[in-house]
DRENNUKOL-850183 format. One record per residue (C-alpha): z, y, x; residue in one letter. Coordinates in steps of 0.001 Angstrom, whole numbers, padded with zeros to 6 digits, always signed. Layout:
% residues N
ZYXa
...
END
This chain:
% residues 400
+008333-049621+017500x
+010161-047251+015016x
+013266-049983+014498x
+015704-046907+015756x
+014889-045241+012405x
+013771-048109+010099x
+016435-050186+010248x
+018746-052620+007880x
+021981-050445+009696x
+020829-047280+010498x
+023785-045435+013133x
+026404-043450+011446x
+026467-040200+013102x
+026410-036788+012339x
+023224-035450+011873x
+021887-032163+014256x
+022635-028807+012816x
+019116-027850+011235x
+019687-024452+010405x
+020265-025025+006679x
+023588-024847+004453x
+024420-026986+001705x
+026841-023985-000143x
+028896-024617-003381x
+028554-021329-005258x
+030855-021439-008386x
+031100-019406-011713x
+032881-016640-011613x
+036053-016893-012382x
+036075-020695-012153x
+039838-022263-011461x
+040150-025712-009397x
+038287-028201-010324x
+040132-030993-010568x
+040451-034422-011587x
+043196-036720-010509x
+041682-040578-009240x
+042190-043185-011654x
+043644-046545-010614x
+040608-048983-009500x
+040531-052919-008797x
+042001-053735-005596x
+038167-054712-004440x
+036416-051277-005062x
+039940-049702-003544x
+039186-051595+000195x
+035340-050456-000384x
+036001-047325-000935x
+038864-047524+001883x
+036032-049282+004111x
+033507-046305+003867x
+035576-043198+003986x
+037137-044681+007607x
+033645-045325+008665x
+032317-042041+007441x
+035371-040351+009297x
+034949-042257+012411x
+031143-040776+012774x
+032677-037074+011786x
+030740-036813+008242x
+034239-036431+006536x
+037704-035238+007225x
+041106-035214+005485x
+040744-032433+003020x
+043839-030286+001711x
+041053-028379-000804x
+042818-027166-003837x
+039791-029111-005418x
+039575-032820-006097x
+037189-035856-007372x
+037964-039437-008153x
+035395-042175-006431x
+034750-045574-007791x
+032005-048576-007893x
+029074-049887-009341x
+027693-053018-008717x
+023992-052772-007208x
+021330-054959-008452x
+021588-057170-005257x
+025488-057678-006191x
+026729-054941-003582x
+029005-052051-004277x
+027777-048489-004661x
+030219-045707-004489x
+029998-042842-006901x
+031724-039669-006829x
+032336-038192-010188x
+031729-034426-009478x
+030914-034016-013355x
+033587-030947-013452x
+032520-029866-010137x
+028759-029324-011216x
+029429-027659-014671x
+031011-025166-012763x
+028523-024939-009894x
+025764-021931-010306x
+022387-023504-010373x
+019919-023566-007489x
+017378-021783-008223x
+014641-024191-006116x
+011980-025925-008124x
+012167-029832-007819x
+008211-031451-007852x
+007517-032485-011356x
+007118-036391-012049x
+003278-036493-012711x
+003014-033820-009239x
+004668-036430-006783x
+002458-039546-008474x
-000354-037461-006531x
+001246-038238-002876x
+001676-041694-003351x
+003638-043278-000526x
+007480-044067-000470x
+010146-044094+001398x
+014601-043705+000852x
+017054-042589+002638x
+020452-044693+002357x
+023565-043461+000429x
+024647-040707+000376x
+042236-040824-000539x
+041708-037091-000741x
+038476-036579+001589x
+035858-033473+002055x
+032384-033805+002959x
+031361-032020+005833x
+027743-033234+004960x
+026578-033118+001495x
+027538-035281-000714x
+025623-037748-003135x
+026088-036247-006795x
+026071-032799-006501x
+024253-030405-008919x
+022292-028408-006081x
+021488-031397-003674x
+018024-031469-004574x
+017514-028110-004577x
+018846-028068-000623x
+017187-031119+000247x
+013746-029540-000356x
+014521-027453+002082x
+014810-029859+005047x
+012167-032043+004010x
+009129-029909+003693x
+008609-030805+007478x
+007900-034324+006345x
+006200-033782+003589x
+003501-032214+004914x
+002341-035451+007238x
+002943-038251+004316x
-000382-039058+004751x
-000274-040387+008275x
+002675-043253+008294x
+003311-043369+011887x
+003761-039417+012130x
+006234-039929+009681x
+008286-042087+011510x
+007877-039546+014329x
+009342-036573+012561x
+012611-038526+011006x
+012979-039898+014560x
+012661-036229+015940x
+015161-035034+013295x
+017613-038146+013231x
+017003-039287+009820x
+016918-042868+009059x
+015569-045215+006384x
+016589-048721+005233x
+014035-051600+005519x
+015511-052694+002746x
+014313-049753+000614x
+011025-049876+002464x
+007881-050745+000782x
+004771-051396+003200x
+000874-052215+002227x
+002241-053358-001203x
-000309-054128-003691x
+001913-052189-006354x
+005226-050668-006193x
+007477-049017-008917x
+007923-045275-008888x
+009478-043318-011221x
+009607-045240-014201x
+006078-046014-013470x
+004276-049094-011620x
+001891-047580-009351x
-001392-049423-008010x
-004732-049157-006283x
-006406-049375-009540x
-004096-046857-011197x
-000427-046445-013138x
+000737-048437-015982x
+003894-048401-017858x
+007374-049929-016255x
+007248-053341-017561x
+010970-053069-018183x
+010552-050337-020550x
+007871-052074-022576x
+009949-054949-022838x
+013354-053053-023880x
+011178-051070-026708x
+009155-054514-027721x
+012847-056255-027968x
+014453-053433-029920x
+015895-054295-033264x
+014731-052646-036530x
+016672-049496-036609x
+019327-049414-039194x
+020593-045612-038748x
+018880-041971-037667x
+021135-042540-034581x
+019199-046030-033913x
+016001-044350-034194x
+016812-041533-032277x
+017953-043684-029117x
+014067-045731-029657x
+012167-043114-030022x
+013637-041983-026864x
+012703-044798-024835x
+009031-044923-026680x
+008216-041325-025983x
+009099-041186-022478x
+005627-043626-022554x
+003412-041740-024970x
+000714-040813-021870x
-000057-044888-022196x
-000968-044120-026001x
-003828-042391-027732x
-002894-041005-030543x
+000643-041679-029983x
+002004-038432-032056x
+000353-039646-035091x
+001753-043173-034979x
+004704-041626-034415x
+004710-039405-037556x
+006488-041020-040323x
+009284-042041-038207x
+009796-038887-036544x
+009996-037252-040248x
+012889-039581-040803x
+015105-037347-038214x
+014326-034374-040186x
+017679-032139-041488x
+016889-032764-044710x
+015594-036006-044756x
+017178-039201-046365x
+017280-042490-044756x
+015195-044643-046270x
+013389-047369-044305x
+010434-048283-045728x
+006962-050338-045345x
+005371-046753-043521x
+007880-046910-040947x
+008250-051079-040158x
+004234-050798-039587x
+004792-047575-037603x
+007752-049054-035379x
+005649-052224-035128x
+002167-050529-034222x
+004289-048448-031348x
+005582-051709-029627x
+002502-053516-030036x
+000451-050549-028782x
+002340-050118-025672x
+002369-053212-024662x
-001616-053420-025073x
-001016-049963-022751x
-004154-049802-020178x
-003873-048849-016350x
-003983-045120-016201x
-006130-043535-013319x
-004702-041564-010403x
-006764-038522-010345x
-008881-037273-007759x
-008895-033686-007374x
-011874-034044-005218x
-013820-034908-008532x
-014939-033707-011442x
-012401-033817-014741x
-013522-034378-018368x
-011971-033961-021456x
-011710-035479-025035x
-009654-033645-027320x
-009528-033971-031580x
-007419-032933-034478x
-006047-034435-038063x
-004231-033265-040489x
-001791-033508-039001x
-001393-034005-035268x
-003656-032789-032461x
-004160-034918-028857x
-006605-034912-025932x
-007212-037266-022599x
-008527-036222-019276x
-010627-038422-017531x
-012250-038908-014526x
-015655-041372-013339x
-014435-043573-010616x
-016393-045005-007510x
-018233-047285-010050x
-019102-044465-012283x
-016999-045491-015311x
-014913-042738-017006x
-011184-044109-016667x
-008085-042221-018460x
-005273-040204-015916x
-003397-039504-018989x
-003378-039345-023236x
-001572-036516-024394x
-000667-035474-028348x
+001799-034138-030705x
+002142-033111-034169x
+001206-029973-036114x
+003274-027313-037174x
+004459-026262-040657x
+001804-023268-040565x
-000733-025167-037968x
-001484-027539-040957x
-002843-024577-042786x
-004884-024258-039920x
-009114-024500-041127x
-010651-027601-039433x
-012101-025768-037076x
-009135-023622-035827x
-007152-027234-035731x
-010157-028365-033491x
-009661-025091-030933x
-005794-025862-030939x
-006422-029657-029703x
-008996-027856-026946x
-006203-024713-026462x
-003519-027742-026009x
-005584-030067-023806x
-006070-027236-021074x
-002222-026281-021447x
-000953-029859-021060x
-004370-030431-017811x
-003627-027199-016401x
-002503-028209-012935x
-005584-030306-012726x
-007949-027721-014388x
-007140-024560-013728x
-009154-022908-010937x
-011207-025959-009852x
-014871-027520-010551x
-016299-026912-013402x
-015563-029167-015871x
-016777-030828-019762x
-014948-031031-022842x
-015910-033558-025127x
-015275-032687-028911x
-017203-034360-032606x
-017175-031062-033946x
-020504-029081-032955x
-019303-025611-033983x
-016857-025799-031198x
-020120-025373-028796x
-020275-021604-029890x
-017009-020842-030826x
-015614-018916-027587x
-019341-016643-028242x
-018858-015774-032089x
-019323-012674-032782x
-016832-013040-035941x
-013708-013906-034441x
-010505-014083-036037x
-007155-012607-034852x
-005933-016218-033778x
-008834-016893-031986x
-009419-014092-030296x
-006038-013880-028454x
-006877-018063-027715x
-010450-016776-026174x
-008727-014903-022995x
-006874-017951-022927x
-010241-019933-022511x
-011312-017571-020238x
-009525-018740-017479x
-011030-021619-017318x
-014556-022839-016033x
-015722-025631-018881x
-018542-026332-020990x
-018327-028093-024359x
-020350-030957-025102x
-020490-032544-029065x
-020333-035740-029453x
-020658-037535-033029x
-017777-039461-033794x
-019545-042225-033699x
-020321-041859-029824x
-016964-040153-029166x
-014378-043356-030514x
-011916-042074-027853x
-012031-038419-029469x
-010601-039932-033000x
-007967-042016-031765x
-006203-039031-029961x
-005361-037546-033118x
-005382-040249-036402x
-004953-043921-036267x
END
Protein backbone atom coordinates (compact mmCIF):
# COMPACT_ATOMS: atom_id res chain seq x y z
CA UNK A 1 0.00 0.00 0.00
CA UNK A 2 2.73 2.60 0.97
CA UNK A 3 5.47 0.88 -1.66
CA UNK A 4 5.66 4.64 -3.34
CA UNK A 5 7.45 5.71 -0.13
CA UNK A 6 8.88 2.46 1.36
CA UNK A 7 10.75 1.29 -1.21
CA UNK A 8 14.34 -0.53 -1.99
CA UNK A 9 14.74 2.66 -4.85
CA UNK A 10 12.97 5.39 -3.67
CA UNK A 11 12.61 8.24 -6.96
CA UNK A 12 15.29 10.77 -7.17
CA UNK A 13 13.64 14.02 -7.39
CA UNK A 14 13.72 17.18 -5.90
CA UNK A 15 11.85 17.46 -2.97
CA UNK A 16 8.75 20.38 -2.64
CA UNK A 17 9.86 23.68 -1.31
CA UNK A 18 8.68 23.41 2.48
CA UNK A 19 9.22 26.74 3.56
CA UNK A 20 12.49 26.06 5.40
CA UNK A 21 16.27 27.04 4.54
CA UNK A 22 19.17 25.03 5.13
CA UNK A 23 21.71 28.46 5.45
CA UNK A 24 25.56 28.21 5.91
CA UNK A 25 26.32 31.08 8.28
CA UNK A 26 30.18 31.40 8.65
CA UNK A 27 32.58 33.14 11.20
CA UNK A 28 33.27 36.31 10.64
CA UNK A 29 35.91 36.95 8.82
CA UNK A 30 36.26 33.36 7.59
CA UNK A 31 38.35 33.05 4.04
CA UNK A 32 37.46 30.03 1.52
CA UNK A 33 37.31 27.03 2.75
CA UNK A 34 39.05 24.91 0.82
CA UNK A 35 40.49 21.66 0.30
CA UNK A 36 41.74 20.39 -2.99
CA UNK A 37 40.33 16.37 -3.81
CA UNK A 38 42.84 13.85 -3.34
CA UNK A 39 43.43 11.17 -5.98
CA UNK A 40 40.98 8.04 -5.23
CA UNK A 41 40.93 4.33 -6.72
CA UNK A 42 39.55 4.26 -10.07
CA UNK A 43 36.36 2.28 -8.37
CA UNK A 44 35.25 4.97 -5.77
CA UNK A 45 36.14 7.64 -8.81
CA UNK A 46 33.08 5.92 -11.22
CA UNK A 47 30.91 5.81 -7.80
CA UNK A 48 31.32 8.94 -7.04
CA UNK A 49 31.04 9.84 -10.95
CA UNK A 50 27.79 7.50 -10.88
CA UNK A 51 25.95 9.56 -8.10
CA UNK A 52 26.77 13.14 -8.78
CA UNK A 53 25.22 12.49 -12.64
CA UNK A 54 22.28 10.92 -11.03
CA UNK A 55 21.91 13.55 -8.38
CA UNK A 56 22.23 16.22 -11.28
CA UNK A 57 19.86 14.54 -13.53
CA UNK A 58 16.95 14.84 -10.65
CA UNK A 59 18.18 18.74 -10.07
CA UNK A 60 19.59 18.11 -6.32
CA UNK A 61 23.06 19.38 -7.59
CA UNK A 62 24.59 21.61 -10.16
CA UNK A 63 28.08 22.51 -11.44
CA UNK A 64 29.34 24.84 -8.82
CA UNK A 65 32.02 27.70 -9.56
CA UNK A 66 31.89 28.47 -5.43
CA UNK A 67 35.15 29.91 -4.38
CA UNK A 68 34.67 27.02 -1.75
CA UNK A 69 35.55 23.37 -2.19
CA UNK A 70 35.41 19.67 -0.52
CA UNK A 71 36.98 16.43 -1.56
CA UNK A 72 34.40 13.20 -1.62
CA UNK A 73 35.48 9.67 -1.23
CA UNK A 74 34.21 5.99 -0.05
CA UNK A 75 33.62 3.74 2.60
CA UNK A 76 32.68 0.41 2.30
CA UNK A 77 29.14 -0.34 4.02
CA UNK A 78 28.68 -3.32 6.10
CA UNK A 79 26.73 -5.08 3.23
CA UNK A 80 29.99 -4.48 0.93
CA UNK A 81 28.44 -1.29 -0.88
CA UNK A 82 30.03 2.08 -1.23
CA UNK A 83 29.05 5.07 0.88
CA UNK A 84 30.10 8.46 -0.19
CA UNK A 85 31.40 10.92 2.33
CA UNK A 86 32.02 14.46 1.94
CA UNK A 87 34.76 15.77 4.09
CA UNK A 88 33.32 19.23 5.12
CA UNK A 89 35.68 19.05 8.32
CA UNK A 90 37.05 22.76 7.34
CA UNK A 91 33.71 23.74 6.25
CA UNK A 92 32.05 23.05 9.77
CA UNK A 93 34.87 24.55 12.00
CA UNK A 94 34.10 27.55 10.33
CA UNK A 95 30.30 27.25 10.30
CA UNK A 96 28.45 29.26 13.36
CA UNK A 97 26.55 26.75 15.36
CA UNK A 98 22.80 26.19 15.23
CA UNK A 99 21.49 27.06 18.00
CA UNK A 100 18.48 24.13 17.91
CA UNK A 101 18.53 21.52 20.61
CA UNK A 102 18.95 17.88 19.19
CA UNK A 103 16.67 15.16 21.57
CA UNK A 104 19.02 13.68 24.04
CA UNK A 105 19.82 9.79 23.69
CA UNK A 106 17.88 8.49 26.81
CA UNK A 107 14.72 11.24 25.49
CA UNK A 108 14.27 9.45 22.00
CA UNK A 109 14.56 5.69 23.80
CA UNK A 110 11.01 6.99 25.11
CA UNK A 111 9.37 7.03 21.39
CA UNK A 112 10.47 3.84 20.43
CA UNK A 113 9.80 3.15 16.77
CA UNK A 114 12.32 3.55 13.79
CA UNK A 115 12.61 4.48 10.68
CA UNK A 116 15.81 6.13 7.99
CA UNK A 117 15.88 8.07 5.40
CA UNK A 118 18.54 7.06 2.59
CA UNK A 119 21.83 9.01 1.97
CA UNK A 120 22.18 11.95 2.01
CA UNK A 121 34.13 17.02 -9.91
CA UNK A 122 33.44 20.39 -8.36
CA UNK A 123 29.54 20.10 -7.44
CA UNK A 124 27.09 22.31 -5.02
CA UNK A 125 24.23 21.03 -3.23
CA UNK A 126 21.16 22.66 -3.87
CA UNK A 127 19.68 20.35 -1.08
CA UNK A 128 21.54 19.83 2.03
CA UNK A 129 24.12 17.88 2.17
CA UNK A 130 25.07 14.76 4.41
CA UNK A 131 27.93 16.03 6.87
CA UNK A 132 27.23 19.33 7.65
CA UNK A 133 27.58 20.86 11.18
CA UNK A 134 23.91 22.41 11.28
CA UNK A 135 21.97 19.52 9.46
CA UNK A 136 20.45 18.34 12.48
CA UNK A 137 19.68 21.38 13.78
CA UNK A 138 17.52 22.15 10.29
CA UNK A 139 16.22 18.82 10.05
CA UNK A 140 14.27 19.25 13.32
CA UNK A 141 12.63 21.66 11.78
CA UNK A 142 10.89 19.70 8.98
CA UNK A 143 10.29 16.75 10.92
CA UNK A 144 8.30 17.85 13.87
CA UNK A 145 5.22 17.15 11.54
CA UNK A 146 6.10 13.50 11.80
CA UNK A 147 7.03 13.28 14.94
CA UNK A 148 4.09 14.07 16.43
CA UNK A 149 2.03 10.84 14.84
CA UNK A 150 5.01 8.12 15.53
CA UNK A 151 2.66 6.39 17.38
CA UNK A 152 0.24 5.45 14.65
CA UNK A 153 2.50 3.61 11.75
CA UNK A 154 0.20 3.98 8.94
CA UNK A 155 -0.23 7.89 9.56
CA UNK A 156 3.27 7.95 9.25
CA UNK A 157 3.49 6.66 6.01
CA UNK A 158 0.75 9.18 5.18
CA UNK A 159 2.62 12.30 6.12
CA UNK A 160 6.15 11.29 4.26
CA UNK A 161 3.88 10.39 1.32
CA UNK A 162 2.13 13.90 1.67
CA UNK A 163 5.57 15.56 1.95
CA UNK A 164 7.61 13.33 -0.62
CA UNK A 165 9.96 11.79 1.71
CA UNK A 166 10.96 8.29 1.26
CA UNK A 167 12.45 5.44 3.30
CA UNK A 168 14.44 2.32 2.34
CA UNK A 169 12.99 -1.16 3.16
CA UNK A 170 16.18 -1.99 3.61
CA UNK A 171 16.63 0.28 6.66
CA UNK A 172 13.14 -0.67 7.76
CA UNK A 173 12.53 -2.57 10.83
CA UNK A 174 8.80 -3.93 11.29
CA UNK A 175 7.16 -5.95 14.46
CA UNK A 176 10.78 -6.91 15.39
CA UNK A 177 11.14 -8.61 18.60
CA UNK A 178 14.32 -6.32 19.28
CA UNK A 179 16.11 -3.87 17.26
CA UNK A 180 19.38 -1.85 17.88
CA UNK A 181 19.14 1.85 18.59
CA UNK A 182 21.64 3.98 19.54
CA UNK A 183 24.24 1.95 20.85
CA UNK A 184 21.53 0.22 22.66
CA UNK A 185 19.40 -3.10 21.88
CA UNK A 186 15.95 -2.19 22.53
CA UNK A 187 13.09 -4.81 23.47
CA UNK A 188 9.61 -5.41 24.80
CA UNK A 189 11.04 -6.39 28.03
CA UNK A 190 13.43 -3.44 28.17
CA UNK A 191 17.19 -2.11 26.94
CA UNK A 192 20.35 -3.89 27.40
CA UNK A 193 23.79 -3.07 26.39
CA UNK A 194 25.00 -3.35 22.45
CA UNK A 195 26.37 -6.74 22.44
CA UNK A 196 29.18 -5.42 20.28
CA UNK A 197 30.34 -3.14 22.87
CA UNK A 198 30.40 -5.76 25.60
CA UNK A 199 32.31 -7.89 23.49
CA UNK A 200 35.02 -5.16 22.28
CA UNK A 201 35.50 -4.15 26.21
CA UNK A 202 35.44 -8.11 27.34
CA UNK A 203 38.22 -8.69 24.39
CA UNK A 204 40.35 -5.68 25.31
CA UNK A 205 43.92 -6.35 26.21
CA UNK A 206 45.43 -5.40 29.61
CA UNK A 207 46.30 -1.83 29.16
CA UNK A 208 49.94 -1.17 28.98
CA UNK A 209 49.90 2.86 28.85
CA UNK A 210 47.49 5.90 30.38
CA UNK A 211 46.67 6.29 26.62
CA UNK A 212 45.40 2.45 26.59
CA UNK A 213 43.34 3.06 29.51
CA UNK A 214 42.03 6.14 28.48
CA UNK A 215 40.65 4.70 25.02
CA UNK A 216 38.86 1.54 27.56
CA UNK A 217 37.57 3.44 29.87
CA UNK A 218 35.96 5.21 27.10
CA UNK A 219 34.21 2.42 25.66
CA UNK A 220 33.28 1.05 29.43
CA UNK A 221 31.74 4.29 30.55
CA UNK A 222 29.63 4.97 27.70
CA UNK A 223 27.80 1.61 29.53
CA UNK A 224 27.96 2.54 33.19
CA UNK A 225 23.77 2.87 33.35
CA UNK A 226 24.07 -1.26 32.98
CA UNK A 227 26.27 -1.12 36.30
CA UNK A 228 25.52 -0.47 39.93
CA UNK A 229 28.06 0.90 41.48
CA UNK A 230 29.98 1.36 38.42
CA UNK A 231 31.98 4.68 39.70
CA UNK A 232 33.39 2.79 42.50
CA UNK A 233 34.68 -0.14 40.45
CA UNK A 234 35.93 2.26 38.42
CA UNK A 235 38.01 4.12 41.07
CA UNK A 236 41.46 2.88 41.15
CA UNK A 237 41.78 2.92 37.52
CA UNK A 238 40.42 6.21 36.95
CA UNK A 239 43.13 7.52 39.67
CA UNK A 240 45.72 6.13 37.33
CA UNK A 241 44.87 9.12 34.70
CA UNK A 242 45.46 11.56 37.36
CA UNK A 243 48.29 14.58 36.45
CA UNK A 244 50.31 13.48 38.92
CA UNK A 245 49.96 10.01 38.96
CA UNK A 246 52.62 7.31 37.99
CA UNK A 247 51.91 4.35 35.96
CA UNK A 248 52.02 1.55 37.82
CA UNK A 249 49.74 -1.42 37.07
CA UNK A 250 49.06 -3.28 39.83
CA UNK A 251 46.83 -6.25 41.47
CA UNK A 252 43.95 -3.16 42.42
CA UNK A 253 43.62 -2.35 38.93
CA UNK A 254 43.82 -6.14 36.99
CA UNK A 255 40.79 -7.03 39.55
CA UNK A 256 39.21 -3.63 38.77
CA UNK A 257 39.61 -3.97 34.81
CA UNK A 258 38.51 -7.59 35.26
CA UNK A 259 35.37 -6.95 37.61
CA UNK A 260 34.26 -4.10 34.83
CA UNK A 261 34.23 -6.67 31.89
CA UNK A 262 32.82 -9.34 33.83
CA UNK A 263 30.15 -7.03 35.30
CA UNK A 264 28.95 -5.80 32.07
CA UNK A 265 28.62 -8.65 30.53
CA UNK A 266 26.41 -10.08 33.57
CA UNK A 267 24.57 -6.42 32.60
CA UNK A 268 20.59 -6.99 33.21
CA UNK A 269 17.74 -5.69 30.79
CA UNK A 270 17.06 -2.16 31.81
CA UNK A 271 13.29 -1.06 31.91
CA UNK A 272 11.72 1.48 29.56
CA UNK A 273 9.95 3.76 31.83
CA UNK A 274 6.47 4.52 32.01
CA UNK A 275 5.68 7.96 32.77
CA UNK A 276 2.20 6.91 33.38
CA UNK A 277 3.58 5.23 36.67
CA UNK A 278 4.91 5.80 39.68
CA UNK A 279 9.04 6.19 39.99
CA UNK A 280 11.15 5.02 42.98
CA UNK A 281 14.43 5.63 43.99
CA UNK A 282 17.51 3.97 45.70
CA UNK A 283 20.30 6.14 46.23
CA UNK A 284 23.66 5.52 48.81
CA UNK A 285 27.06 6.90 49.48
CA UNK A 286 30.85 5.58 50.41
CA UNK A 287 33.69 7.04 51.02
CA UNK A 288 34.16 7.66 48.26
CA UNK A 289 31.65 7.61 45.42
CA UNK A 290 27.91 8.32 45.55
CA UNK A 291 25.15 6.44 42.98
CA UNK A 292 21.37 5.96 42.82
CA UNK A 293 18.78 3.81 40.44
CA UNK A 294 15.28 4.68 39.51
CA UNK A 295 12.91 2.11 39.25
CA UNK A 296 9.67 1.41 38.32
CA UNK A 297 6.93 -1.85 39.28
CA UNK A 298 5.94 -3.36 36.04
CA UNK A 299 2.53 -5.05 35.02
CA UNK A 300 3.59 -7.98 37.33
CA UNK A 301 4.35 -5.74 40.18
CA UNK A 302 8.12 -6.33 40.36
CA UNK A 303 10.36 -3.23 40.75
CA UNK A 304 12.67 -3.39 37.50
CA UNK A 305 15.76 -0.82 36.99
CA UNK A 306 15.35 2.15 33.91
CA UNK A 307 18.78 3.12 34.77
CA UNK A 308 21.99 2.93 37.55
CA UNK A 309 23.64 6.06 37.81
CA UNK A 310 27.07 7.00 40.02
CA UNK A 311 30.25 8.82 40.17
CA UNK A 312 32.95 9.61 42.45
CA UNK A 313 33.40 12.15 45.25
CA UNK A 314 35.17 15.21 45.21
CA UNK A 315 38.42 16.28 46.92
CA UNK A 316 36.25 18.34 49.58
CA UNK A 317 32.92 15.99 49.17
CA UNK A 318 35.03 13.27 50.97
CA UNK A 319 35.14 15.53 53.95
CA UNK A 320 31.62 15.46 53.63
CA UNK A 321 29.87 13.86 57.34
CA UNK A 322 28.03 10.59 56.47
CA UNK A 323 25.07 12.10 56.48
CA UNK A 324 25.72 15.13 54.17
CA UNK A 325 27.41 12.29 51.69
CA UNK A 326 23.94 10.50 52.06
CA UNK A 327 21.88 13.97 50.96
CA UNK A 328 24.46 14.40 48.01
CA UNK A 329 23.63 10.70 46.60
CA UNK A 330 19.66 11.87 47.14
CA UNK A 331 20.65 15.73 45.72
CA UNK A 332 22.43 13.69 42.68
CA UNK A 333 19.76 11.05 42.07
CA UNK A 334 16.99 13.82 41.43
CA UNK A 335 19.60 15.84 39.21
CA UNK A 336 20.61 12.85 37.07
CA UNK A 337 16.04 11.55 37.22
CA UNK A 338 15.01 14.96 36.69
CA UNK A 339 13.24 14.62 33.36
CA UNK A 340 11.40 11.73 34.83
CA UNK A 341 10.79 13.34 38.30
CA UNK A 342 10.38 16.64 38.18
CA UNK A 343 6.76 17.84 38.26
CA UNK A 344 5.04 14.42 38.17
CA UNK A 345 3.44 11.78 40.78
CA UNK A 346 4.61 11.70 43.81
CA UNK A 347 7.25 9.57 44.26
CA UNK A 348 9.65 7.31 47.18
CA UNK A 349 13.18 7.41 47.82
CA UNK A 350 14.64 4.53 49.27
CA UNK A 351 17.79 5.24 51.52
CA UNK A 352 19.59 2.77 54.81
CA UNK A 353 20.17 5.80 56.58
CA UNK A 354 17.03 6.77 58.85
CA UNK A 355 18.10 10.35 59.63
CA UNK A 356 17.58 11.13 56.04
CA UNK A 357 13.62 10.76 56.92
CA UNK A 358 13.84 14.20 58.79
CA UNK A 359 16.53 15.83 57.29
CA UNK A 360 14.71 18.34 54.74
CA UNK A 361 12.51 19.33 58.44
CA UNK A 362 15.62 19.99 60.83
CA UNK A 363 15.43 22.74 62.47
CA UNK A 364 19.46 22.88 62.65
CA UNK A 365 20.44 23.11 59.22
CA UNK A 366 23.72 23.77 57.94
CA UNK A 367 24.76 26.27 55.20
CA UNK A 368 25.21 23.29 52.64
CA UNK A 369 22.09 21.93 53.34
CA UNK A 370 20.06 24.56 53.45
CA UNK A 371 20.80 25.92 49.91
CA UNK A 372 20.27 21.75 48.86
CA UNK A 373 16.64 22.03 50.76
CA UNK A 374 15.08 24.59 48.00
CA UNK A 375 16.63 22.25 45.79
CA UNK A 376 14.43 19.39 47.36
CA UNK A 377 11.70 21.51 47.30
CA UNK A 378 10.91 21.16 43.92
CA UNK A 379 10.22 17.98 44.09
CA UNK A 380 7.16 15.87 45.41
CA UNK A 381 8.95 12.64 47.31
CA UNK A 382 8.84 10.95 50.48
CA UNK A 383 11.77 9.07 52.01
CA UNK A 384 11.43 5.68 53.13
CA UNK A 385 14.56 3.80 55.36
CA UNK A 386 15.38 0.78 54.60
CA UNK A 387 18.13 -1.32 56.65
CA UNK A 388 20.81 -2.35 54.57
CA UNK A 389 19.98 -5.50 54.99
CA UNK A 390 16.50 -5.06 53.13
CA UNK A 391 17.92 -2.38 50.80
CA UNK A 392 21.02 -4.77 48.95
CA UNK A 393 20.40 -2.59 45.83
CA UNK A 394 21.06 0.71 47.98
CA UNK A 395 24.85 -0.59 48.83
CA UNK A 396 25.88 -1.68 45.58
CA UNK A 397 25.24 1.83 44.00
CA UNK A 398 27.97 3.24 45.86
CA UNK A 399 30.81 0.39 47.25
CA UNK A 400 31.48 -2.96 45.83
Amino acid sequence: EYSDVVSKHPPSQLPPDRGIRHEIDLVPGTKYCVTRQWPLPREQCEVIDAFFAEKAKSGMVRESKSPHSTPTFCVRKPNGKWRLVHAYNKLNNATVPAQMPIPRKDVLLNNMSGLSTPSGMLWEWLVMAQALSNIPATFNHGETTVEVHLKHLRRLFEVIRANKLYANIDKCVFAAAGIKVLSCFVSRVGVCADPGKVKAIAAWPTPRSQKDLRKWLGLANYLHKYRAGYAELARPLSDLLKKDADWVWERQHQDAFDSIKASLQQAPVLALPDENKSFSVVCDASDYAIGCALLQKDDEGHERVISFQSRQLKAAERNYPVHDKELLAMKYALVKFRVHLLGTRPFVIYTDHASLRTATNSPHLSQRMARWLSFFAEYNFRVEYKPSKLNGLADALSRL
